[in-house]
PQR file of N, CA, C, O and H, with PARSE charges and radii, in Angstrom:
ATOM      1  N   UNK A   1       8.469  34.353  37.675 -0.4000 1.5000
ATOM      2  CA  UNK A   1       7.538  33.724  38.597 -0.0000 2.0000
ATOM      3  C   UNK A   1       7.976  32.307  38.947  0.5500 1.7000
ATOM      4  O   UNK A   1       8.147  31.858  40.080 -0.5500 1.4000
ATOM      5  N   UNK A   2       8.121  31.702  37.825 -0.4000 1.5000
ATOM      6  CA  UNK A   2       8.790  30.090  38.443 -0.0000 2.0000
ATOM      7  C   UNK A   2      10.083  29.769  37.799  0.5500 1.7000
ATOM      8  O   UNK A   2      10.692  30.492  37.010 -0.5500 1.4000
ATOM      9  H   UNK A   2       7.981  32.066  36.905  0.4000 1.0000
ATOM     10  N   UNK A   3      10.435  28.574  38.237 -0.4000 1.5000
ATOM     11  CA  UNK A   3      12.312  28.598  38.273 -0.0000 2.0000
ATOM     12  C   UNK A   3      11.716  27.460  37.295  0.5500 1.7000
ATOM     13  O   UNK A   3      12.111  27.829  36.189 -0.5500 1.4000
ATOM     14  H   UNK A   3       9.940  27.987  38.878  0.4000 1.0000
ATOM     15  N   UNK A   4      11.031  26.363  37.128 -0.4000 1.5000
ATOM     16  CA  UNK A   4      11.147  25.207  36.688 -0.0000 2.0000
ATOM     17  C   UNK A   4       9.607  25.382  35.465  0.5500 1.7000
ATOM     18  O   UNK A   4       8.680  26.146  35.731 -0.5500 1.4000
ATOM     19  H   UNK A   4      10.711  26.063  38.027  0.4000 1.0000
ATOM     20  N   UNK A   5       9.643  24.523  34.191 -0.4000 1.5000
ATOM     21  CA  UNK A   5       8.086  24.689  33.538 -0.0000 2.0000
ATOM     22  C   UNK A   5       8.114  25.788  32.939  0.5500 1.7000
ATOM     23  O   UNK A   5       8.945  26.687  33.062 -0.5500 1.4000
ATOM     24  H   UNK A   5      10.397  23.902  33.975  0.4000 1.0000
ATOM     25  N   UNK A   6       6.713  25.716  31.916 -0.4000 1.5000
ATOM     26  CA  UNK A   6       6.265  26.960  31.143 -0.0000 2.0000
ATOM     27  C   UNK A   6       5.456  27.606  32.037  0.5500 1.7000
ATOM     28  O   UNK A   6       4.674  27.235  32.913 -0.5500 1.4000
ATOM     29  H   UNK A   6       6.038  24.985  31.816  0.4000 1.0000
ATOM     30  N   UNK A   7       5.935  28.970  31.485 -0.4000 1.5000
ATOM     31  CA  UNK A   7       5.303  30.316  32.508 -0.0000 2.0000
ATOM     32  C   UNK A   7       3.346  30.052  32.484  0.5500 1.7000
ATOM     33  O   UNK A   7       2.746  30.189  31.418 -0.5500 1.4000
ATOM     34  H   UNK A   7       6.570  29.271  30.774  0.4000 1.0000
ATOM     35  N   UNK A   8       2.728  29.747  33.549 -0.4000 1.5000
ATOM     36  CA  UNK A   8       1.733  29.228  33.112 -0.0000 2.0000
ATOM     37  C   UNK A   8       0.849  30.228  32.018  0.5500 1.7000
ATOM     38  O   UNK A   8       0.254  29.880  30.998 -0.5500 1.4000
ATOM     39  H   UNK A   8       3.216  29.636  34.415  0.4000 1.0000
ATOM     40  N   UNK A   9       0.967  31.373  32.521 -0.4000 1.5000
ATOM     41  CA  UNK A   9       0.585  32.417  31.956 -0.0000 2.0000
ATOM     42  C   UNK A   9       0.554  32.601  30.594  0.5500 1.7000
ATOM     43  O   UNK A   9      -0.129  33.472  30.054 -0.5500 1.4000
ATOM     44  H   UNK A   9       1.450  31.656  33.349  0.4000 1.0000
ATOM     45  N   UNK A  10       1.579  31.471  29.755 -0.4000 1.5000
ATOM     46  CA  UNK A  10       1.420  31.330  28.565 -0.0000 2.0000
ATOM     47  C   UNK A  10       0.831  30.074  28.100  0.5500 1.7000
ATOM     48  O   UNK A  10       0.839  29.784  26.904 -0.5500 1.4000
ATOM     49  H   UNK A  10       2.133  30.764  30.193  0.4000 1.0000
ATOM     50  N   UNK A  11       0.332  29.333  28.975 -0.4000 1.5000
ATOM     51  CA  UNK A  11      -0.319  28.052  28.503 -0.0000 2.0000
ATOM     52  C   UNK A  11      -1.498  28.533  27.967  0.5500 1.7000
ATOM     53  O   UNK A  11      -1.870  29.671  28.255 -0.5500 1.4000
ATOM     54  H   UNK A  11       0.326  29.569  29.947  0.4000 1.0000
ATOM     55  N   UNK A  12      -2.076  27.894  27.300 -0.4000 1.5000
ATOM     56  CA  UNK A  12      -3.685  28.146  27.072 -0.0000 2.0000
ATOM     57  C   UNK A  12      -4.616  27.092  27.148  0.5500 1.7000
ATOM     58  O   UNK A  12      -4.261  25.918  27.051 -0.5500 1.4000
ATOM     59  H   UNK A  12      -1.774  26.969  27.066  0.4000 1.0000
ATOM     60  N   UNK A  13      -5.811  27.447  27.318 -0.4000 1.5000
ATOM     61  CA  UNK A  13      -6.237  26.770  28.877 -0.0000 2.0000
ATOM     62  C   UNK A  13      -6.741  25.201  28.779  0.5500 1.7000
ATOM     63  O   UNK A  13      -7.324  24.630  29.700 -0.5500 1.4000
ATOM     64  H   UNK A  13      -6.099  28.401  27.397  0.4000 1.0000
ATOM     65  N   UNK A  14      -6.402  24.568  27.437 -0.4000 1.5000
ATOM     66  CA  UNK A  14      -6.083  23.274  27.137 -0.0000 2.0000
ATOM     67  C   UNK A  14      -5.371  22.713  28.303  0.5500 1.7000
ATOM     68  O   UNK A  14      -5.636  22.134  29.357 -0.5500 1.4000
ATOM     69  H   UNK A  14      -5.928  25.032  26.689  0.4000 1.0000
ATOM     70  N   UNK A  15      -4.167  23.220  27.524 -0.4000 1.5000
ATOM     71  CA  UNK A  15      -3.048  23.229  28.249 -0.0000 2.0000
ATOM     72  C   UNK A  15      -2.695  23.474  30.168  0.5500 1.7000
ATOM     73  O   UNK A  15      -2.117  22.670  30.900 -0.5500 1.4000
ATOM     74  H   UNK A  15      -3.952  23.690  26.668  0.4000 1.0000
ATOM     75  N   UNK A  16      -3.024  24.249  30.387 -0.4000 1.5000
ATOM     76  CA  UNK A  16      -2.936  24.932  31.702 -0.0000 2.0000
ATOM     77  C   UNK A  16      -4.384  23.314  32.142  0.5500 1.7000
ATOM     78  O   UNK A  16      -4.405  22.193  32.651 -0.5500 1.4000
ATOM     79  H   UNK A  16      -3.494  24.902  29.793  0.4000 1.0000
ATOM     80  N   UNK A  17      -4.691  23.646  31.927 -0.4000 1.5000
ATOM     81  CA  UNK A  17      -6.160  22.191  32.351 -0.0000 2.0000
ATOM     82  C   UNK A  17      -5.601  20.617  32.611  0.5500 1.7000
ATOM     83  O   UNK A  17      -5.938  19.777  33.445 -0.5500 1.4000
ATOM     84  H   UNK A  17      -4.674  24.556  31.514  0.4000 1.0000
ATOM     85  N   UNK A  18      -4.318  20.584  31.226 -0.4000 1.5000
ATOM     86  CA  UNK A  18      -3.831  19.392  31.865 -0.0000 2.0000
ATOM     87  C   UNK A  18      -3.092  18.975  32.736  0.5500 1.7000
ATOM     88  O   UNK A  18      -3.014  17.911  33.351 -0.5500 1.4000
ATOM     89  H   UNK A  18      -4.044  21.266  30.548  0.4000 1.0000
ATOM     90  N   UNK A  19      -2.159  20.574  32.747 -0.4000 1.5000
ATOM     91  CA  UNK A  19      -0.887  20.379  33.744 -0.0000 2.0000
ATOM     92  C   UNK A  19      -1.114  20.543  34.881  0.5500 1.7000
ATOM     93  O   UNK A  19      -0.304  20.461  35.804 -0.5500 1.4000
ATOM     94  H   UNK A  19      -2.222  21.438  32.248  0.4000 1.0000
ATOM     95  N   UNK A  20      -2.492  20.851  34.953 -0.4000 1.5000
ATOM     96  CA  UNK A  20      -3.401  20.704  36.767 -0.0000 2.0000
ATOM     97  C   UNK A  20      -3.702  19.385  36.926  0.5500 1.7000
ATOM     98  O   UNK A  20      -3.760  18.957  38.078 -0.5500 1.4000
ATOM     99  H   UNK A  20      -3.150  20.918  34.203  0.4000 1.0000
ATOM    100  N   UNK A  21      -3.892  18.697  36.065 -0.4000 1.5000
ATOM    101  CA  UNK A  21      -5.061  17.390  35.830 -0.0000 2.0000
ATOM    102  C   UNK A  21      -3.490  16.446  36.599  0.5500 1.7000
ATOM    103  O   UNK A  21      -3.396  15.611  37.498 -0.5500 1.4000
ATOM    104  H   UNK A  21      -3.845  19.045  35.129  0.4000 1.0000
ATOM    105  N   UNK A  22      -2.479  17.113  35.695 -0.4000 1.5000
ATOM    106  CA  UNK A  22      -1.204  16.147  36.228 -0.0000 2.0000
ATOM    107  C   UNK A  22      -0.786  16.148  37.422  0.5500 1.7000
ATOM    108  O   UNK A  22      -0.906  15.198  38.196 -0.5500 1.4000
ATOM    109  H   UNK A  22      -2.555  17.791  34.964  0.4000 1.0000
ATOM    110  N   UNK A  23      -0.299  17.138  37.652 -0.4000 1.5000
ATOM    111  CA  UNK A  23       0.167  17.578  39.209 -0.0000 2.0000
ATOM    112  C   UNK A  23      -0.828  16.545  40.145  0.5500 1.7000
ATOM    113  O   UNK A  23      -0.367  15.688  40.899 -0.5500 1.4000
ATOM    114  H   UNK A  23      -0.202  17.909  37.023  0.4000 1.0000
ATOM    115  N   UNK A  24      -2.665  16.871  39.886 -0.4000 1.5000
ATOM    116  CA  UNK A  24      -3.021  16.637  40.975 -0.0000 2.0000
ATOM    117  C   UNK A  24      -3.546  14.879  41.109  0.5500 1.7000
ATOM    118  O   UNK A  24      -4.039  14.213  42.019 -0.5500 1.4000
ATOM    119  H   UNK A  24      -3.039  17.568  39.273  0.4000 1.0000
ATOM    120  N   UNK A  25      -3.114  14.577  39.603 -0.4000 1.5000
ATOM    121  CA  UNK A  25      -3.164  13.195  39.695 -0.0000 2.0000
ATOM    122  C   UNK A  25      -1.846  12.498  40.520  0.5500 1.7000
ATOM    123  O   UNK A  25      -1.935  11.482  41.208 -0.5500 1.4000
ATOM    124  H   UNK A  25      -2.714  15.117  38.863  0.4000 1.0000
ATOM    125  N   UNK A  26      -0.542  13.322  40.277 -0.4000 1.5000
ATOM    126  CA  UNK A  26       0.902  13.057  41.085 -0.0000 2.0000
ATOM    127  C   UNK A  26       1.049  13.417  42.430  0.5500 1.7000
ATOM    128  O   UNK A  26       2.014  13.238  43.174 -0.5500 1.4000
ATOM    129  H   UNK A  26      -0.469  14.148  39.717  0.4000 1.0000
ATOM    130  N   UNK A  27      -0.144  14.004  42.668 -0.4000 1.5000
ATOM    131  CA  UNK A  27       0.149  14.424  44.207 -0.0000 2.0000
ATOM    132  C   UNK A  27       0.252  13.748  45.498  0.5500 1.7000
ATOM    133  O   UNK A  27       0.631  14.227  46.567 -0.5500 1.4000
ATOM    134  H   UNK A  27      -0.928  14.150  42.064  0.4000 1.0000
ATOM    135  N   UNK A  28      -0.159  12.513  45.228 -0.4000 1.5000
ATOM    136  CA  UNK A  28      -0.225  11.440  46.616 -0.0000 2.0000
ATOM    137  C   UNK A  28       1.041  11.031  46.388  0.5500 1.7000
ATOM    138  O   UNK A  28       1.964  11.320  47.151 -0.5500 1.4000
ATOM    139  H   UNK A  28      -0.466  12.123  44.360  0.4000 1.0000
ATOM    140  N   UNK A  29       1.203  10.222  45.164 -0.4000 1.5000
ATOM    141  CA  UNK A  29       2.855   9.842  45.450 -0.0000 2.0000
ATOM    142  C   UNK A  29       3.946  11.057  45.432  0.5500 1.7000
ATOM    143  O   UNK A  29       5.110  10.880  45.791 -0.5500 1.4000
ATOM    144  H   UNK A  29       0.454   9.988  44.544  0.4000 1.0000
ATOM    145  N   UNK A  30       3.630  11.844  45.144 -0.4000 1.5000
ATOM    146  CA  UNK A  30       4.926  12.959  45.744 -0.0000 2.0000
ATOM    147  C   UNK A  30       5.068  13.193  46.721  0.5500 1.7000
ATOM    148  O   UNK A  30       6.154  13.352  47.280 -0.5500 1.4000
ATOM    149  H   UNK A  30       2.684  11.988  44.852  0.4000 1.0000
ATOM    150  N   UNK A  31       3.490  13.315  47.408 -0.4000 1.5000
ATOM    151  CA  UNK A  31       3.444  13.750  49.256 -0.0000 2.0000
ATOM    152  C   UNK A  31       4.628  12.454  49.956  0.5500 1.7000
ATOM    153  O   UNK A  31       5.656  12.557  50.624 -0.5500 1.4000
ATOM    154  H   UNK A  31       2.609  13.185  46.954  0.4000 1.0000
ATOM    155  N   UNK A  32       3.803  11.185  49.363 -0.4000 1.5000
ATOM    156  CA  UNK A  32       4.309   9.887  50.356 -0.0000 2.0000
ATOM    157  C   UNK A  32       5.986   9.506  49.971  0.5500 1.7000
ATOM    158  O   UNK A  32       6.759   8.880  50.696 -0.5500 1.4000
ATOM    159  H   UNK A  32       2.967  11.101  48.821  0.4000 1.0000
ATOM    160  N   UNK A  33       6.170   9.876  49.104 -0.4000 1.5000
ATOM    161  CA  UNK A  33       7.706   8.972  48.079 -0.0000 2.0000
ATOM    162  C   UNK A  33       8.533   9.762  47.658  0.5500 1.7000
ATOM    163  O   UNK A  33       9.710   9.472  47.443 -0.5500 1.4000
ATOM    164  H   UNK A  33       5.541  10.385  48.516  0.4000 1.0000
ATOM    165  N   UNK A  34       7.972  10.967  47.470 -0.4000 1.5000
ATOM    166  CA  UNK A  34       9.183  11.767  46.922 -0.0000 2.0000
ATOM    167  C   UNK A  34      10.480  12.683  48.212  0.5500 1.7000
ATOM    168  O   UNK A  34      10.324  12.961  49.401 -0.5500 1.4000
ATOM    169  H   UNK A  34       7.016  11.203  47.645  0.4000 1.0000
ATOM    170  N   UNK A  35      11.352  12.851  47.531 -0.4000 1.5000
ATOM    171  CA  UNK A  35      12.208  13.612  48.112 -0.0000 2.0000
ATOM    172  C   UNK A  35      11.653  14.927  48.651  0.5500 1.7000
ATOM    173  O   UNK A  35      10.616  15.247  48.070 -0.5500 1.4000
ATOM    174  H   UNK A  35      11.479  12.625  46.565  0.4000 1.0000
ATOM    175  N   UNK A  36      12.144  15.983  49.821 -0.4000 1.5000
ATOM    176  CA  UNK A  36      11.924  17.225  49.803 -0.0000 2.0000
ATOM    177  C   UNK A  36      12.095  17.687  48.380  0.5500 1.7000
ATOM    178  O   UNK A  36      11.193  17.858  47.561 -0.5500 1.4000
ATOM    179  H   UNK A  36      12.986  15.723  50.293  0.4000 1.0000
ATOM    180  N   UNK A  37      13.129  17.827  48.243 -0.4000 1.5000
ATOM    181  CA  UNK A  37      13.292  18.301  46.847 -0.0000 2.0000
ATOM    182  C   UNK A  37      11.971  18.509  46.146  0.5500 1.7000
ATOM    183  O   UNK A  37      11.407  19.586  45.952 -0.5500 1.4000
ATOM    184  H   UNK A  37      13.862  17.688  48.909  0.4000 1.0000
ATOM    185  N   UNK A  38      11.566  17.287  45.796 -0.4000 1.5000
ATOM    186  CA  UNK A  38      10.355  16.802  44.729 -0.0000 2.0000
ATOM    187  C   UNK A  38       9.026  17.500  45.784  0.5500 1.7000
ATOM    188  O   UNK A  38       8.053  17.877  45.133 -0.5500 1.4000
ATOM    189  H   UNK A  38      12.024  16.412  45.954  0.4000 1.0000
ATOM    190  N   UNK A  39       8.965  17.618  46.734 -0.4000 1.5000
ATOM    191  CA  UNK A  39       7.863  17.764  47.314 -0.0000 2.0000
ATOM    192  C   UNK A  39       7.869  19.156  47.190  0.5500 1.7000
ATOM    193  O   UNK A  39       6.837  19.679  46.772 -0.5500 1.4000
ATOM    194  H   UNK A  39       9.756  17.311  47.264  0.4000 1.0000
ATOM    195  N   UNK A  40       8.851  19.877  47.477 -0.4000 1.5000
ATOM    196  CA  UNK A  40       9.075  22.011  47.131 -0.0000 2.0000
ATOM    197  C   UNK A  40       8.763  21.847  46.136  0.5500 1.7000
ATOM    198  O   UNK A  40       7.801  22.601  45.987 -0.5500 1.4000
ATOM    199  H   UNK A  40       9.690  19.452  47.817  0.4000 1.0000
ATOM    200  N   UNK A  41       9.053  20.931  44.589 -0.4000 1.5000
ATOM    201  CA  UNK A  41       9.146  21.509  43.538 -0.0000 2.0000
ATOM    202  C   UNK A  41       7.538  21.366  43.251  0.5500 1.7000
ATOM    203  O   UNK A  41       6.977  22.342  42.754 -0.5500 1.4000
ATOM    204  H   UNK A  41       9.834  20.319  44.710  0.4000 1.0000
ATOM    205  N   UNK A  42       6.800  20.231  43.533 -0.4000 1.5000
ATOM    206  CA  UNK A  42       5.410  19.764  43.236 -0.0000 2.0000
ATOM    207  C   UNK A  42       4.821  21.138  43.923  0.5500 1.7000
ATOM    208  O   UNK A  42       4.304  22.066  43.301 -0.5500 1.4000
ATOM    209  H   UNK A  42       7.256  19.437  43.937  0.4000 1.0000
ATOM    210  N   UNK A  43       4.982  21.073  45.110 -0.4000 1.5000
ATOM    211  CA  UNK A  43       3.835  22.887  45.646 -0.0000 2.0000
ATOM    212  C   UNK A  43       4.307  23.707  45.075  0.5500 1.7000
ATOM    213  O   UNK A  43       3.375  24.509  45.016 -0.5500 1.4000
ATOM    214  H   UNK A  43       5.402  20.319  45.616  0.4000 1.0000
ATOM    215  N   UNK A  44       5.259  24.227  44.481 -0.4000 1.5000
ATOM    216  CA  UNK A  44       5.561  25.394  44.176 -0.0000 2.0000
ATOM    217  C   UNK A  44       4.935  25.082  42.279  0.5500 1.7000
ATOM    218  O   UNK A  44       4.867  25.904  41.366 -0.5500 1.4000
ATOM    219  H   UNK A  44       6.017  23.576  44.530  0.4000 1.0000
ATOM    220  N   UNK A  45       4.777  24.420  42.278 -0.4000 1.5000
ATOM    221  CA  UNK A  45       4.275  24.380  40.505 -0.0000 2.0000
ATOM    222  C   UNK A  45       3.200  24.683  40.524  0.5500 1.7000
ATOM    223  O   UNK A  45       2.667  25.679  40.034 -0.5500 1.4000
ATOM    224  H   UNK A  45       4.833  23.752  43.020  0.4000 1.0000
ATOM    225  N   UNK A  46       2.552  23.420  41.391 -0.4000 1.5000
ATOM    226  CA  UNK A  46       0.948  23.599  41.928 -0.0000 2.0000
ATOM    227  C   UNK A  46       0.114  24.928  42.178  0.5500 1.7000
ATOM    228  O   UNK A  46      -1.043  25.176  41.839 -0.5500 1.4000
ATOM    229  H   UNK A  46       2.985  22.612  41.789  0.4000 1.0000
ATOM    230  N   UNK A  47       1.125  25.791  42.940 -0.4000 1.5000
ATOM    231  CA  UNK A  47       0.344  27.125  43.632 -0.0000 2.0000
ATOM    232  C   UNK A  47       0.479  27.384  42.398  0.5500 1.7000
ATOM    233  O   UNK A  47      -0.640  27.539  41.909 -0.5500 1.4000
ATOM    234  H   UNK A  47       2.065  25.589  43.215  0.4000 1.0000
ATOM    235  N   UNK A  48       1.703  27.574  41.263 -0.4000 1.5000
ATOM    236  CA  UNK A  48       1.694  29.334  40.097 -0.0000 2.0000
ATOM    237  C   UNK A  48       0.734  28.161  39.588  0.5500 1.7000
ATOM    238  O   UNK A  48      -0.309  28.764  39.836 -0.5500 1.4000
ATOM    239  H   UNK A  48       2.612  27.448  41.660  0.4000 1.0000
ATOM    240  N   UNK A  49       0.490  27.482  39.296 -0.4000 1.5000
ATOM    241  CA  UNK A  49      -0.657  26.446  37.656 -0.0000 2.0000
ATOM    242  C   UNK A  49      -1.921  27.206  38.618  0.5500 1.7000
ATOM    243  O   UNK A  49      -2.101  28.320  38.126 -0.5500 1.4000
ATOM    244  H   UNK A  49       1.338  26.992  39.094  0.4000 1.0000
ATOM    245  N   UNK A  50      -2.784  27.008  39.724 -0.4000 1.5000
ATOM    246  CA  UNK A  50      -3.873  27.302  40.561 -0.0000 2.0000
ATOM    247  C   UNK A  50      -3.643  28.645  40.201  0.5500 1.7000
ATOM    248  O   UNK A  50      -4.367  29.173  39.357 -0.5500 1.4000
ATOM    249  H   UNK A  50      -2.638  26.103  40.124  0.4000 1.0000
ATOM    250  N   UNK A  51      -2.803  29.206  40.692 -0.4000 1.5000
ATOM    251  CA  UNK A  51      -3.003  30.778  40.947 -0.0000 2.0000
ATOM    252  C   UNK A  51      -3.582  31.656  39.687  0.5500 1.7000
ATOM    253  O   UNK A  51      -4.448  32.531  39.659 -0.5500 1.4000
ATOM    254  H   UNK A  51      -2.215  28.777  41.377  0.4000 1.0000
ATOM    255  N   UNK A  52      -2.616  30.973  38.464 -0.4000 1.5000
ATOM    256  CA  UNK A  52      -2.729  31.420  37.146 -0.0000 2.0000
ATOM    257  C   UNK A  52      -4.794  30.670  36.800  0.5500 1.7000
ATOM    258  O   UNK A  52      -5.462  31.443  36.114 -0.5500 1.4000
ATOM    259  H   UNK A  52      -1.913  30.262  38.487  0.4000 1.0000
ATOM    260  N   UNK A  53      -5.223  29.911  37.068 -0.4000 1.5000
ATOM    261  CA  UNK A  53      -6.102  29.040  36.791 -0.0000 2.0000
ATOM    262  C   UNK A  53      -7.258  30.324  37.530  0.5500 1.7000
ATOM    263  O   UNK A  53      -8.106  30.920  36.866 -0.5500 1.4000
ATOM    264  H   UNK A  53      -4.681  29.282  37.625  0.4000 1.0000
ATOM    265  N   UNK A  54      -7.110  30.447  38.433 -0.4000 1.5000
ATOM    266  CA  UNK A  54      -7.982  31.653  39.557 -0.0000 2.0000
ATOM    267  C   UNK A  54      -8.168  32.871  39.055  0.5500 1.7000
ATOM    268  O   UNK A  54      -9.279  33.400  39.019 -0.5500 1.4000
ATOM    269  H   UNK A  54      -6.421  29.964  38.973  0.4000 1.0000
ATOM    270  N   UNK A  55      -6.821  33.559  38.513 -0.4000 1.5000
ATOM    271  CA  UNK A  55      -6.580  34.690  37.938 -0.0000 2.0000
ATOM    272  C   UNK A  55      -7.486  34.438  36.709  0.5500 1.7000
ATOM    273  O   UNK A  55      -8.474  35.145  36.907 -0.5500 1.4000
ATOM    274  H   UNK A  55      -5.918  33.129  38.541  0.4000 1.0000
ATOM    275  N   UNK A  56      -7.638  33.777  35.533 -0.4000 1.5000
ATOM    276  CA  UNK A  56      -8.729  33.396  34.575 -0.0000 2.0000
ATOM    277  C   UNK A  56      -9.600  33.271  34.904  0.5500 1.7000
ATOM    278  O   UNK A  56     -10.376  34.145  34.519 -0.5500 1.4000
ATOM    279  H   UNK A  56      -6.835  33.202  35.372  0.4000 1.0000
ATOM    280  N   UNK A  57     -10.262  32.108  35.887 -0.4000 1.5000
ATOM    281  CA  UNK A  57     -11.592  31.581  36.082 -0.0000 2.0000
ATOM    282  C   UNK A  57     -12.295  32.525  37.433  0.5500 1.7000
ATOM    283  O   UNK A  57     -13.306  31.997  37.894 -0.5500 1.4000
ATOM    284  H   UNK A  57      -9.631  31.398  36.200  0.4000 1.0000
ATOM    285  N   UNK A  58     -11.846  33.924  38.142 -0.4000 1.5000
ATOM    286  CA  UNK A  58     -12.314  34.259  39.037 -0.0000 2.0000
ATOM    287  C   UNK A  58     -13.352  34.097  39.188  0.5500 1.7000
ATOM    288  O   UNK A  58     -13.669  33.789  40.337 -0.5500 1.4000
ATOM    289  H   UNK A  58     -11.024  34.353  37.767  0.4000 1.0000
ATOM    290  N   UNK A  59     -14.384  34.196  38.220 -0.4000 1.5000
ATOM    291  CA  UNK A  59     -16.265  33.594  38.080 -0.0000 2.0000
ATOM    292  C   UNK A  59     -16.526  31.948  38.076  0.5500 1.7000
ATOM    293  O   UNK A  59     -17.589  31.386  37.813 -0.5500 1.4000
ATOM    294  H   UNK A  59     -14.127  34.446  37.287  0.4000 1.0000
ATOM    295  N   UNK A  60     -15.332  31.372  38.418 -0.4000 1.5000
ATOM    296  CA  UNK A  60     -15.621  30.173  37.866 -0.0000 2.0000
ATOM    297  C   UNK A  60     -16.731  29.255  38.826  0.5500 1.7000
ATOM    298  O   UNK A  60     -16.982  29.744  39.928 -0.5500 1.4000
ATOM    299  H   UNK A  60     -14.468  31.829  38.631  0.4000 1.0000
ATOM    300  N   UNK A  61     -17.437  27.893  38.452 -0.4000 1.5000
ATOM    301  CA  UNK A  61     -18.348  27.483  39.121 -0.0000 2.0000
ATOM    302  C   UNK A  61     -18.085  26.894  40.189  0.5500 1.7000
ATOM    303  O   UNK A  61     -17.046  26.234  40.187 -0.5500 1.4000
ATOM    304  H   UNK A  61     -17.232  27.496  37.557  0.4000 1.0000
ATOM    305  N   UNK A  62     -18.888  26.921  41.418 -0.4000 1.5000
ATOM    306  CA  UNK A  62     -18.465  26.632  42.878 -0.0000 2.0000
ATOM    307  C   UNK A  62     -19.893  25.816  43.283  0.5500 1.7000
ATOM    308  O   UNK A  62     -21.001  26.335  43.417 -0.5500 1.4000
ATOM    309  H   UNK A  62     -19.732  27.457  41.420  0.4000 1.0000
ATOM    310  N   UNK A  63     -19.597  24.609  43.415 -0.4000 1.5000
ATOM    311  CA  UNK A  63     -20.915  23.918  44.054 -0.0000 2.0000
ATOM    312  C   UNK A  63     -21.295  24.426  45.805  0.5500 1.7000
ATOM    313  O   UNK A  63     -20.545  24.138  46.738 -0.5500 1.4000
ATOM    314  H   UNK A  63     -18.697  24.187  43.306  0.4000 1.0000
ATOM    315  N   UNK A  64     -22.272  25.018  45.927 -0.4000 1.5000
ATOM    316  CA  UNK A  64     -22.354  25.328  47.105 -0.0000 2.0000
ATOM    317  C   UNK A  64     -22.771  23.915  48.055  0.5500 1.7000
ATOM    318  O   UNK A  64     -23.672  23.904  48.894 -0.5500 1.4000
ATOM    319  H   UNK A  64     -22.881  25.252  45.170  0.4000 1.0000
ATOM    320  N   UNK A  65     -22.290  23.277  47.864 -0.4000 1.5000
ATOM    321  CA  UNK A  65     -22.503  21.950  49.076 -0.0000 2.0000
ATOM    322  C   UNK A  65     -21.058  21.612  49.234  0.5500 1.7000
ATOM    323  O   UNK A  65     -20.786  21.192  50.358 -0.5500 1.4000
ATOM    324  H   UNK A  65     -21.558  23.286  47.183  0.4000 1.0000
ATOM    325  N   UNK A  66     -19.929  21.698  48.284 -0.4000 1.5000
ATOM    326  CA  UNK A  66     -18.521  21.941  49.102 -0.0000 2.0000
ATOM    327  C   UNK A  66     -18.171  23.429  49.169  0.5500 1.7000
ATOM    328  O   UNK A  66     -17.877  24.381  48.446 -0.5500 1.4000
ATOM    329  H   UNK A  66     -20.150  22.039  47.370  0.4000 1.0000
ATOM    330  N   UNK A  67     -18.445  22.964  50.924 -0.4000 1.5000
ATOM    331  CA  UNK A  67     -17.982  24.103  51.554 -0.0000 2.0000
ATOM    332  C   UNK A  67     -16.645  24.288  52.481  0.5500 1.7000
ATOM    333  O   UNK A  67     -16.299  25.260  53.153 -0.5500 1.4000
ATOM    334  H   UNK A  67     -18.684  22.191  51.512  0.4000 1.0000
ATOM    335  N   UNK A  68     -15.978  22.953  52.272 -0.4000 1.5000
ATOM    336  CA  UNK A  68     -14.345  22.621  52.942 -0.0000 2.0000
ATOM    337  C   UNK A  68     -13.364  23.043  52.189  0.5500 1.7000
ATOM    338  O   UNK A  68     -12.197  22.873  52.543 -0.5500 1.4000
ATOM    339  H   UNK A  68     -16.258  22.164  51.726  0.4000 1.0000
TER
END
């Protein structure tokens, strides 16, 4: 599934919780500063950490006032 990182699929959900917490704390300066490079590698981590996060939490809680 991914070329770079632990397969998220084996994180547990400590884990998998922070490496979201990271990404999406790194995400402005990767958008603005980083290389392509760095910018493929940041979305492509991002989607499998989310995807894997979705695949677990499919019930998870959704405030119905964000609706964007």
């Amino acid at each position: 599934m991914n070329t770079t990182g632990i397969d998220p699929s084996t994180l547990d959900v400590e884990d998998l919780l922070r490496e979201l917490r990271s990404l999406h704390d790194t995400r402005h300066e990767t958008l603005r500063h980083g290389s392509d490079d760095a910018l493929e590698n940041h979305n492509r981590r991002m989607l499998e950490l989310e995807k894997e996060y979705l695949r677990r939490f499919p019930q998870r809680e959704v405030d119905p006032a964000r609706l964007r």
